[in-house]
C-alpha positions as protocol buffer text, in pm:
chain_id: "A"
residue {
  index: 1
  type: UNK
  ca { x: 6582 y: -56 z: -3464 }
}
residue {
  index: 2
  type: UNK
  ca { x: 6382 y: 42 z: -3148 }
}
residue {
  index: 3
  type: UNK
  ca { x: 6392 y: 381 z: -3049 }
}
residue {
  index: 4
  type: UNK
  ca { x: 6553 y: 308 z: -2611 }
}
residue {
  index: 5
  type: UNK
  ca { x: 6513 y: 629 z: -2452 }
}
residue {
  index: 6
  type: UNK
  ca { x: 6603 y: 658 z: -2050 }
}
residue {
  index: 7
  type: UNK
  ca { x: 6261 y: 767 z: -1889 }
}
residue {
  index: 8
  type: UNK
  ca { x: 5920 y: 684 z: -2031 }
}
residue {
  index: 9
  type: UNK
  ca { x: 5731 y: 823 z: -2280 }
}
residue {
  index: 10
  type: UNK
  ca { x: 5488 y: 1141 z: -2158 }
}
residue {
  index: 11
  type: UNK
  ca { x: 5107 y: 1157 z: -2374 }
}
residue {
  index: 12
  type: UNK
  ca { x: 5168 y: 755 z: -2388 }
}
residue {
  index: 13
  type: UNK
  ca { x: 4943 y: 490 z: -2200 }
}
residue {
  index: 14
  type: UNK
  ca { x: 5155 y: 230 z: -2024 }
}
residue {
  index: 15
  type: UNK
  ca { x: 5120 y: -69 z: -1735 }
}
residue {
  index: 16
  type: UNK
  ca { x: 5255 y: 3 z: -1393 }
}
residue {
  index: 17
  type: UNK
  ca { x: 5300 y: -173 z: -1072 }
}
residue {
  index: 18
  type: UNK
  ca { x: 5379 y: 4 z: -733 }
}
residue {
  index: 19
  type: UNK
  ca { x: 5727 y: -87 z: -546 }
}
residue {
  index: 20
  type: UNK
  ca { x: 5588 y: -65 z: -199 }
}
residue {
  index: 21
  type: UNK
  ca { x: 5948 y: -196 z: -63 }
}
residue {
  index: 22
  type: UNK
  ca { x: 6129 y: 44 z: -220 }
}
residue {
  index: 23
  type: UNK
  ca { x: 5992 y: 287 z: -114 }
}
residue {
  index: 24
  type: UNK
  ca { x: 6012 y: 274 z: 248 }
}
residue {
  index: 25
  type: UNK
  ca { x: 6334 y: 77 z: 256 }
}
residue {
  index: 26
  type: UNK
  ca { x: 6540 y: 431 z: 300 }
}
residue {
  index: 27
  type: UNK
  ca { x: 6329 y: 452 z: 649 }
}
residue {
  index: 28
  type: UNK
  ca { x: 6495 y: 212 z: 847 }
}
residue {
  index: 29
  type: UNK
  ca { x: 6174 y: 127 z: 976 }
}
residue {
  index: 30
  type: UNK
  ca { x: 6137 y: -242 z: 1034 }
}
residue {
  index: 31
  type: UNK
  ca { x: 5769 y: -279 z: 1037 }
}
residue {
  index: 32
  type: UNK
  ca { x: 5739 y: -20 z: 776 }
}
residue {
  index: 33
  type: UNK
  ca { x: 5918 y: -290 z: 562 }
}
residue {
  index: 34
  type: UNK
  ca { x: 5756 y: -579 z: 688 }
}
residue {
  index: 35
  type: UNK
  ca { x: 5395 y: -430 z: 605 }
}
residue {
  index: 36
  type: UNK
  ca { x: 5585 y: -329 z: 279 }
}
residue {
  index: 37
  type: UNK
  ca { x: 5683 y: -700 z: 216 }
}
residue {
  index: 38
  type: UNK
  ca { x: 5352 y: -797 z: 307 }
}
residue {
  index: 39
  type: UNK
  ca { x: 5132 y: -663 z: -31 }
}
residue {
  index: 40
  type: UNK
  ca { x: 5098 y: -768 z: -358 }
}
residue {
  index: 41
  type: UNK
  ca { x: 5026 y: -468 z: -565 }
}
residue {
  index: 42
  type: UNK
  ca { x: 4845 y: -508 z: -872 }
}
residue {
  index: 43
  type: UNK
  ca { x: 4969 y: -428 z: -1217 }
}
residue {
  index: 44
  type: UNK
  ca { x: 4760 y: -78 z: -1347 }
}
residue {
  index: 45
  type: UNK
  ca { x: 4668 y: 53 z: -1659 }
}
residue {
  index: 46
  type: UNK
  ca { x: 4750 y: 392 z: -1667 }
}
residue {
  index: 47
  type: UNK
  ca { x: 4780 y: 711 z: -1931 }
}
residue {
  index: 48
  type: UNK
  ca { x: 5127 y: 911 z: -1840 }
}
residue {
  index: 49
  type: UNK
  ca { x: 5023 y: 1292 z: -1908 }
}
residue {
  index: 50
  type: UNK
  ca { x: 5343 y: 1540 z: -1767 }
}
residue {
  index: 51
  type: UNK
  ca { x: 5665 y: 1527 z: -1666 }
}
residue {
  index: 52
  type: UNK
  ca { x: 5742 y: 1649 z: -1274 }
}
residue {
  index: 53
  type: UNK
  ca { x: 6078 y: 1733 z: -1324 }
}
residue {
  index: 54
  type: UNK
  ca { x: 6338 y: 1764 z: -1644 }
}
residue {
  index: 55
  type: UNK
  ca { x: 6439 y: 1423 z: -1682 }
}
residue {
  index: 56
  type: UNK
  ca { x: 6792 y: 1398 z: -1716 }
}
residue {
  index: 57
  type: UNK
  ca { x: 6949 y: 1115 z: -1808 }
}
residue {
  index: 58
  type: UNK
  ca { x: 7117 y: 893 z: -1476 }
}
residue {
  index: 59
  type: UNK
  ca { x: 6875 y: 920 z: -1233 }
}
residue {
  index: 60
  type: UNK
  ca { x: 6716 y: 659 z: -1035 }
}
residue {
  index: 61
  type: UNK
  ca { x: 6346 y: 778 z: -1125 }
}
residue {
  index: 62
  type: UNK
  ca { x: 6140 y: 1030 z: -1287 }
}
residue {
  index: 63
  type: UNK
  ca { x: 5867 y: 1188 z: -1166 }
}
residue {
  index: 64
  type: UNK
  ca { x: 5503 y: 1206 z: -1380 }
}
residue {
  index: 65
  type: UNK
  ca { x: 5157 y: 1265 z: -1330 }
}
residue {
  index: 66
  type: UNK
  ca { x: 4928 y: 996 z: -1453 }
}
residue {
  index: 67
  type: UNK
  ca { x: 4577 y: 927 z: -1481 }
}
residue {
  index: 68
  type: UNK
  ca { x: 4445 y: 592 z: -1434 }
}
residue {
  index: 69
  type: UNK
  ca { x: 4244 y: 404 z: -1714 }
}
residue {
  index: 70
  type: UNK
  ca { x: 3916 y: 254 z: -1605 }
}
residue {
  index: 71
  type: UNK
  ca { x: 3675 y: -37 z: -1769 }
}
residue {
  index: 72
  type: UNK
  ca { x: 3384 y: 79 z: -1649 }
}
residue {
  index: 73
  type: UNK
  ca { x: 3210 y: 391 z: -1638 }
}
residue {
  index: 74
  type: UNK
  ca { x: 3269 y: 618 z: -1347 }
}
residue {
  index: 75
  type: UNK
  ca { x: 3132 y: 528 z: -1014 }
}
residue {
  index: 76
  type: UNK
  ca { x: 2871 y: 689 z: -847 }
}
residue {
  index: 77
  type: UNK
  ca { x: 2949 y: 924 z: -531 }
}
residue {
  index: 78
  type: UNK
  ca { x: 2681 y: 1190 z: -477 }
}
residue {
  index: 79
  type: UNK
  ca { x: 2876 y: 1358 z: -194 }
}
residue {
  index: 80
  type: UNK
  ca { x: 3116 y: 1430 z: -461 }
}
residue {
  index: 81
  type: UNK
  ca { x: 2927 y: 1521 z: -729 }
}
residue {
  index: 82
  type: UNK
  ca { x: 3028 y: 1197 z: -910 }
}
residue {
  index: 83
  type: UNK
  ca { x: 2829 y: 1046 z: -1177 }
}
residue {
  index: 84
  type: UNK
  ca { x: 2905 y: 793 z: -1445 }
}
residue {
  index: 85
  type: UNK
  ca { x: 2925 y: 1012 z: -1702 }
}
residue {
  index: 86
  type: UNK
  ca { x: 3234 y: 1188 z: -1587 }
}
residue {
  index: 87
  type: UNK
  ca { x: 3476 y: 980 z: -1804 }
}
residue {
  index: 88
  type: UNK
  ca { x: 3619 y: 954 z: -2107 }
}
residue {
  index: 89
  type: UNK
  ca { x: 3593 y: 658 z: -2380 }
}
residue {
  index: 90
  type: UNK
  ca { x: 3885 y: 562 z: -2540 }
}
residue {
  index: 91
  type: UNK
  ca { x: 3852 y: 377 z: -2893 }
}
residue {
  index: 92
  type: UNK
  ca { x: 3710 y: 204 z: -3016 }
}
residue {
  index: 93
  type: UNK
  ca { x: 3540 y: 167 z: -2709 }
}
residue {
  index: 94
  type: UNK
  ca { x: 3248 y: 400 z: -2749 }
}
residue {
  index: 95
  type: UNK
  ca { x: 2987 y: 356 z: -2467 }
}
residue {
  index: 96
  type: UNK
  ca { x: 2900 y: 700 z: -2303 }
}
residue {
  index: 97
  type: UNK
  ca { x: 2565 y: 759 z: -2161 }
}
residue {
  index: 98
  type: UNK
  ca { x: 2563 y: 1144 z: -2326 }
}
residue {
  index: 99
  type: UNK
  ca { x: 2690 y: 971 z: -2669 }
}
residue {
  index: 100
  type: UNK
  ca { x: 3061 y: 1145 z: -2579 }
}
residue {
  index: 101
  type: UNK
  ca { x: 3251 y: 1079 z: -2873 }
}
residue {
  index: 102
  type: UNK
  ca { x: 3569 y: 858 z: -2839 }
}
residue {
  index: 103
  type: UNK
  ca { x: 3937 y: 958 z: -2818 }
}
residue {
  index: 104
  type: UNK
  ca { x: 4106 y: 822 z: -3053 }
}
residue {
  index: 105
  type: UNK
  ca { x: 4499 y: 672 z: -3008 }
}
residue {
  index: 106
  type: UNK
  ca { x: 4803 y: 602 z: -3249 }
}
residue {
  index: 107
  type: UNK
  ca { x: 4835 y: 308 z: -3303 }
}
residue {
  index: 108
  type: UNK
  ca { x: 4482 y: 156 z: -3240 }
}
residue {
  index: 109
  type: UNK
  ca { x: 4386 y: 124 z: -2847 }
}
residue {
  index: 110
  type: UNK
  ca { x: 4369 y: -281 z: -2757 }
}
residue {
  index: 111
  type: UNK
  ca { x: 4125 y: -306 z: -2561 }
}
residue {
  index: 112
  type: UNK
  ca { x: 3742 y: -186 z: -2620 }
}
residue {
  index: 113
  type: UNK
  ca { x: 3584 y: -151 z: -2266 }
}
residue {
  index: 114
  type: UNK
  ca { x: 3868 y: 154 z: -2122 }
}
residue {
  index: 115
  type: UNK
  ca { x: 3792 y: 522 z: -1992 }
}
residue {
  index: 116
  type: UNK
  ca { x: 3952 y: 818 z: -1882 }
}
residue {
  index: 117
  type: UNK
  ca { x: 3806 y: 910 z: -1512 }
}
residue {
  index: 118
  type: UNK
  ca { x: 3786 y: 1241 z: -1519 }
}
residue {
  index: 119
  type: UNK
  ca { x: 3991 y: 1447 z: -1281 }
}
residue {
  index: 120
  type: UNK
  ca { x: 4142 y: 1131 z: -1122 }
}
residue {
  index: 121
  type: UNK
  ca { x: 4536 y: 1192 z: -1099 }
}
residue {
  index: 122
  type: UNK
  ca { x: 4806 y: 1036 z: -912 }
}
residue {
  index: 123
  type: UNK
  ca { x: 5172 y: 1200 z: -921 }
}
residue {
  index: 124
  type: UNK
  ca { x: 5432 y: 934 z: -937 }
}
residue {
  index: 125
  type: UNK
  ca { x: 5814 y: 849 z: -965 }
}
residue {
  index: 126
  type: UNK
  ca { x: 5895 y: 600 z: -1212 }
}
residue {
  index: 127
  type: UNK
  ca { x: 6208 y: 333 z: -1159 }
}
residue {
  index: 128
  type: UNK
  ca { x: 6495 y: 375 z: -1406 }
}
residue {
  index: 129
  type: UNK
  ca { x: 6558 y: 100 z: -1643 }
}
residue {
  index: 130
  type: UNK
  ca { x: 6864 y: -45 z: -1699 }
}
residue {
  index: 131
  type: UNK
  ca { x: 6742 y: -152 z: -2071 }
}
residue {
  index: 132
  type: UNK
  ca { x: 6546 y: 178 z: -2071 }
}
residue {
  index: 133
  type: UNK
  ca { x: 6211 y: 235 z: -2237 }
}
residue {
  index: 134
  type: UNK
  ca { x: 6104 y: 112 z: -2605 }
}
residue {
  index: 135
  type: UNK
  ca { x: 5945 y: 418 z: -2708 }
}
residue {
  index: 136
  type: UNK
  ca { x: 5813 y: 223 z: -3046 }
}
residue {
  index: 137
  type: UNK
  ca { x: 5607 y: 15 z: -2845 }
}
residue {
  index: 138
  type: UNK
  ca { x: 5422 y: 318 z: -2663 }
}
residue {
  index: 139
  type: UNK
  ca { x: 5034 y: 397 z: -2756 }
}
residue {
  index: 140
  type: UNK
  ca { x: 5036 y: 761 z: -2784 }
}
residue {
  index: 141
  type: UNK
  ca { x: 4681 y: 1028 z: -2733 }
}
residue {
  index: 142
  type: UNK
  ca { x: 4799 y: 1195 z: -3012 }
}
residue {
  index: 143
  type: UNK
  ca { x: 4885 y: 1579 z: -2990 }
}
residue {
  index: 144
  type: UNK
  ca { x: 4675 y: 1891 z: -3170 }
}
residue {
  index: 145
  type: UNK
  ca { x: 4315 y: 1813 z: -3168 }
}
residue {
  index: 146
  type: UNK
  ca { x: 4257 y: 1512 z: -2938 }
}
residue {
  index: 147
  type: UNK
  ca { x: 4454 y: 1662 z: -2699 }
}
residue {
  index: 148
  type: UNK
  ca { x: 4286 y: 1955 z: -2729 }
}
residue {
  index: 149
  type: UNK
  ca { x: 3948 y: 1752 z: -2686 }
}
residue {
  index: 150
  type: UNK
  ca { x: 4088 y: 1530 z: -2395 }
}
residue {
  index: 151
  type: UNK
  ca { x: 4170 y: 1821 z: -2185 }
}
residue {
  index: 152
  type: UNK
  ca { x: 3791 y: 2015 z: -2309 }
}
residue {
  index: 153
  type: UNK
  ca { x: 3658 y: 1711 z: -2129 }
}
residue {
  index: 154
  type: UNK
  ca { x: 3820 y: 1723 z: -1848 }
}
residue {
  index: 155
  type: UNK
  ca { x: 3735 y: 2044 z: -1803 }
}
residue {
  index: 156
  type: UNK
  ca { x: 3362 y: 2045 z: -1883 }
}
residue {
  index: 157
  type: UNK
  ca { x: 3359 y: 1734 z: -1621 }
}
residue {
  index: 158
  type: UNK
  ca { x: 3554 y: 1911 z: -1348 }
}
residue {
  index: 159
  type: UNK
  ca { x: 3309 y: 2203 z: -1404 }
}
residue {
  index: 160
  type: UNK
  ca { x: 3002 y: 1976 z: -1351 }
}
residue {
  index: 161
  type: UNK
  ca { x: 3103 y: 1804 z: -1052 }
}
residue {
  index: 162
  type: UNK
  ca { x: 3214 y: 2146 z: -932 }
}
residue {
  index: 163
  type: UNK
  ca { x: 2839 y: 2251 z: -959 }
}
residue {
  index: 164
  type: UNK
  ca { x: 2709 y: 1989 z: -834 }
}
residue {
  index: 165
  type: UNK
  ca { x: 2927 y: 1940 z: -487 }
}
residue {
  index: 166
  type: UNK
  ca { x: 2805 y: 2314 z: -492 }
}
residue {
  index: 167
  type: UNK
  ca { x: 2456 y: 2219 z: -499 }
}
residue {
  index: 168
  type: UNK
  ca { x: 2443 y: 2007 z: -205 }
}
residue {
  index: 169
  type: UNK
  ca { x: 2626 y: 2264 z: 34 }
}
residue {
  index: 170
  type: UNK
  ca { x: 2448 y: 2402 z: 302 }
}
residue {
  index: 171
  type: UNK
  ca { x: 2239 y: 2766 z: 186 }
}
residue {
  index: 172
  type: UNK
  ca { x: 2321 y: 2999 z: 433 }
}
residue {
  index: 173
  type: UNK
  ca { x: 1964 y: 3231 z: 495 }
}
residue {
  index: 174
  type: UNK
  ca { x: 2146 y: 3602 z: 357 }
}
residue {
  index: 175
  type: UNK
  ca { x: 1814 y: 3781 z: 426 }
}
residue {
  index: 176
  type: UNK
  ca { x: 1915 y: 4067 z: 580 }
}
residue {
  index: 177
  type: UNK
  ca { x: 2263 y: 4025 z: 591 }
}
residue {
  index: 178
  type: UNK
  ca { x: 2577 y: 4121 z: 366 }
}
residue {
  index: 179
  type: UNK
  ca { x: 2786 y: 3913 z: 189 }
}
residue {
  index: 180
  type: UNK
  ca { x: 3148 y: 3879 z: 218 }
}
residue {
  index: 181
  type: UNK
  ca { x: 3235 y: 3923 z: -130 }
}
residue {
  index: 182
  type: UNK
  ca { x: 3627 y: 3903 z: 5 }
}
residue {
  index: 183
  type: UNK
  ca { x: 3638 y: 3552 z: 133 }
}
residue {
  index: 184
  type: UNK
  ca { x: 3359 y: 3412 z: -124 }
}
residue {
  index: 185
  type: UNK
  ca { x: 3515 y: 3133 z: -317 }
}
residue {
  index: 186
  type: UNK
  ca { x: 3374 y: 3034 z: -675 }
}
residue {
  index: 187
  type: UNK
  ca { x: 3307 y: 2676 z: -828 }
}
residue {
  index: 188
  type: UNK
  ca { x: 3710 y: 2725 z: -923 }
}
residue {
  index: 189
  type: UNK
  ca { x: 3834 y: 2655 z: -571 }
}
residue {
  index: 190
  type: UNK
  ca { x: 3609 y: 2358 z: -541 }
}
residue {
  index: 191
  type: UNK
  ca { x: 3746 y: 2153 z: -849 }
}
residue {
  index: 192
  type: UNK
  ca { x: 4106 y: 2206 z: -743 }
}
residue {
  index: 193
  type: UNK
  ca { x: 4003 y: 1922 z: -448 }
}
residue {
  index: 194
  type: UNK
  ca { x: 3969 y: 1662 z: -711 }
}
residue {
  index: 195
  type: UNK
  ca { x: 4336 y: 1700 z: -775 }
}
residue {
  index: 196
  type: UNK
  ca { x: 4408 y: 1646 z: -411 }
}
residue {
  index: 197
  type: UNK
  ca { x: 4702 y: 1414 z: -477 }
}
residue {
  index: 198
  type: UNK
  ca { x: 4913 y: 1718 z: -629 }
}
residue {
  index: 199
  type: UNK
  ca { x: 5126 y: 1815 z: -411 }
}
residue {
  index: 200
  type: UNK
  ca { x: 5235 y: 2164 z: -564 }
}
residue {
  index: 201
  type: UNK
  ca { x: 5073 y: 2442 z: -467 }
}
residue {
  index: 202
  type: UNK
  ca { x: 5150 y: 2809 z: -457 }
}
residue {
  index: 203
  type: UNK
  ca { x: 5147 y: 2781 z: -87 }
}
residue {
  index: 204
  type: UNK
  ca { x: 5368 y: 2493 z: -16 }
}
residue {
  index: 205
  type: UNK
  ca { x: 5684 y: 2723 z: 119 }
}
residue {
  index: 206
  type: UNK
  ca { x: 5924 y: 2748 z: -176 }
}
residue {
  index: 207
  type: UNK
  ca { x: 6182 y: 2997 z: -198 }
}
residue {
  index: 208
  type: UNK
  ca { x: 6035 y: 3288 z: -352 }
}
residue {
  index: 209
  type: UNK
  ca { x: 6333 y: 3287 z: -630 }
}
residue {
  index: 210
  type: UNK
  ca { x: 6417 y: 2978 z: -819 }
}
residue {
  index: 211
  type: UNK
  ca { x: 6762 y: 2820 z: -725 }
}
residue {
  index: 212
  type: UNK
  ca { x: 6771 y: 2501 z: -967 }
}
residue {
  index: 213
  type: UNK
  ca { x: 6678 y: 2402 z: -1297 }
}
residue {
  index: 214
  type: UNK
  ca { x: 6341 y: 2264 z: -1207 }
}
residue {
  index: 215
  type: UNK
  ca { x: 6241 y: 2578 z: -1045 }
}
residue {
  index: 216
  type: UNK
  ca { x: 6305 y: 2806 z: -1319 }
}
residue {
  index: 217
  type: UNK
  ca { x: 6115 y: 2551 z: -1583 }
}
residue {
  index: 218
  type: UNK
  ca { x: 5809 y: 2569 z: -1352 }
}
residue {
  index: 219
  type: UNK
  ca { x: 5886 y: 2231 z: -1159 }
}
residue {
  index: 220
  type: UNK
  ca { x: 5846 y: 2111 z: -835 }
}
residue {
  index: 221
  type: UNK
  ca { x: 6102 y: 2268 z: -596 }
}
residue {
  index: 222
  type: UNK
  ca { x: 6102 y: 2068 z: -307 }
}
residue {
  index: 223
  type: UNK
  ca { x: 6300 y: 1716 z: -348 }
}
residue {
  index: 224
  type: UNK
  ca { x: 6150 y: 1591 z: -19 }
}
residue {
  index: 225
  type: UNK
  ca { x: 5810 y: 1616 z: -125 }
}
residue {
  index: 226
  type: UNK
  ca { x: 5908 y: 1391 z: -472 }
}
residue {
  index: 227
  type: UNK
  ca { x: 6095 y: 1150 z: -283 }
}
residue {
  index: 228
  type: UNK
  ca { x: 5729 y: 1039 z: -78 }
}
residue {
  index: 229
  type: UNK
  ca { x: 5581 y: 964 z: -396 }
}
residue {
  index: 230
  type: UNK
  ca { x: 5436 y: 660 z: -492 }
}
residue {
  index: 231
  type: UNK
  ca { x: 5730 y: 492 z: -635 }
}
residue {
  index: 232
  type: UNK
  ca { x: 5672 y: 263 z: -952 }
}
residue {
  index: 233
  type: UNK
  ca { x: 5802 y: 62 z: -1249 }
}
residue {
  index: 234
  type: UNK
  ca { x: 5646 y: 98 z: -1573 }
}
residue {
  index: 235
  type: UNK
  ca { x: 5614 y: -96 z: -1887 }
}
residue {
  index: 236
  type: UNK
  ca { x: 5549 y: 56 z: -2244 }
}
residue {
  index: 237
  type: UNK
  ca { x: 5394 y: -225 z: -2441 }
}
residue {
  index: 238
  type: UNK
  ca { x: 5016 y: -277 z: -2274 }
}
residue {
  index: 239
  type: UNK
  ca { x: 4893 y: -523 z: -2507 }
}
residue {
  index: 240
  type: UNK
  ca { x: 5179 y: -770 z: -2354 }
}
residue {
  index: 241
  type: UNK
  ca { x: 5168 y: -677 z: -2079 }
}
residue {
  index: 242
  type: UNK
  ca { x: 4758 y: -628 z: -1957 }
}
residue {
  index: 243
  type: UNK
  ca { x: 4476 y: -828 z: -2027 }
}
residue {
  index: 244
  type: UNK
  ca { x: 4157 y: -672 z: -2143 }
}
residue {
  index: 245
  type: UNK
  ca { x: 3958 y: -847 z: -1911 }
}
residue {
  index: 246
  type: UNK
  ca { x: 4226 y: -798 z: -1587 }
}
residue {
  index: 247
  type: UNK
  ca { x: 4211 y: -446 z: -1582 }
}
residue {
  index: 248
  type: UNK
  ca { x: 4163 y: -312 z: -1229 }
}
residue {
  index: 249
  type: UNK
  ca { x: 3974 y: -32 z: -1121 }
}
residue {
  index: 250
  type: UNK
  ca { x: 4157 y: 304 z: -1042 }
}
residue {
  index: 251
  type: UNK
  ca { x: 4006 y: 307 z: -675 }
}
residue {
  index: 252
  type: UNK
  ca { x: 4214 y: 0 z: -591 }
}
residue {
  index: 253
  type: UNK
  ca { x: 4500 y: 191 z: -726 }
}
residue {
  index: 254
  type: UNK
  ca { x: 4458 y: 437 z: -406 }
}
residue {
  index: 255
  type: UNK
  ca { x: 4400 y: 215 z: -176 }
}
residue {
  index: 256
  type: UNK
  ca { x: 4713 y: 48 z: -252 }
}
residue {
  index: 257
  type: UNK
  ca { x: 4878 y: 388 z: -214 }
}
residue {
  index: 258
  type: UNK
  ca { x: 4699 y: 476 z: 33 }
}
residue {
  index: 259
  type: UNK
  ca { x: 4792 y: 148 z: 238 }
}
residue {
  index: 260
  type: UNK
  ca { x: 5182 y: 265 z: 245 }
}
residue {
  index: 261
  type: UNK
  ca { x: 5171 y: 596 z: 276 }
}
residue {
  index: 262
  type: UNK
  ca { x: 4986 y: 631 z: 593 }
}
């Protein structure tokens, strides 16, 4: 008997598809809607990482961050310190230009061309389903080691396009002069800009004690800021549901986003 749970799996890889109408239709904004009505977004393989918010049972979404799943190596983009071995294989796909061993999933990964792009992160509200989620047919990254190694890779890769952003910044001539050691920055500051569609942040105005349940666990405390998040619904089973060979690329994932929230 399946296992039907009422918000989707977290650590699981899954197929999305943005609901550009719903999510401006509480606007009452006519042309918002009609440029709404107007796309046809795309379905997305994705990897859902974290929960945004304690997801209790009844509510019309839940909030995630997810990474999008590539089928090619990363792109280029010198000004940001992108190269194309900032990703992740997945297995059994195991093409890395450094020889980066594959992550492996449980059960076995379809599809043998996919990657992790490092860094890349979207946060993300999820439709309820009325026949809620088949956790059975999720493909987990499976906790203790992997995860472990996932998140060492991220990090390594954050760190190396940290350096090199670094590297092509201006080098201010300090012959002669000081420096500021108070409002220096380190490489730290400059990977948090790869996460720029988090919108947390320690500066963001929240009460300074927590008044609900979310605060107190360490969740986002501002319901207005969830509520203009790309809004999405979500299917567990990728195999039915993607084709190896139709898998998008992430970047068209933000410019549908980026093509209704402006």
């Amino acid at each position: 008997m399946p296992r039907l749970l009422f918000a989707p799996r977290t650590h699981a890889f899954a197929v999305v598809r943005m609901d550009p109408v719903a999510m401006v239709q509480h606007l009452n904004d006519p042309e918002a809607l009609r440029a709404a009505e107007a796309l046809s977004p795309r379905s997305y393989l994705v990897y859902i990482d974290i929960d945004l918010a304690l997801p209790f049972p009844g509510k019309p979404w839940y909030g995630f961050t997810m990474y999008p799943i590539g089928s090619t190596l990363r792109p280029a983009n010198e000004e940001e310190g992108m190269t194309p071995d900032l990703c992740i294989p997945i297995f059994p796909n195991n093409g890395h230009p450094d020889g980066r061993v594959p992550l492996p999933t449980e059960p076995l990964f379809p599809f043998d061309n996919c990657y992790f792009w490092s860094g890349l992160t979207m946060d993300v509200r999820i439709h309820a389903r009325p026949e809620k989620f088949d956790w059975d047919e999720t493909i987990l990254l499976p906790a203790g080691l992997v995860h472990c190694q996932w998140q060492d890779y991220q990090s390594a890769d954050m760190a190396r396009q940290s350096r090199a952003r670094e590297a092509r910044q201006p080098q201010p001539d300090l012959q002669g002069h000081a420096v500021d050691t108070t409002t220096a920055t380190g490489p730290a500051d400059d990977t948090n800009s790869v996460y720029e569609d988090t919108i947390y942040s320690s500066t963001s105005g929240a009460s300074e004690y927590p008044d609900t349940l979310d605060e107190m666990f360490g969740f986002s405390s501002s319901w207005k800021e969830v509520e203009l998040q790309p809004l999405f619904h979500l299917w567990c089973d990728v195999a039915a549901n993607m084709k190896q060979d139709e898998i998008p690329s992430p970047d068209h994932l933000f410019e549908e986003r980026d093509a209704i929230v402006k």
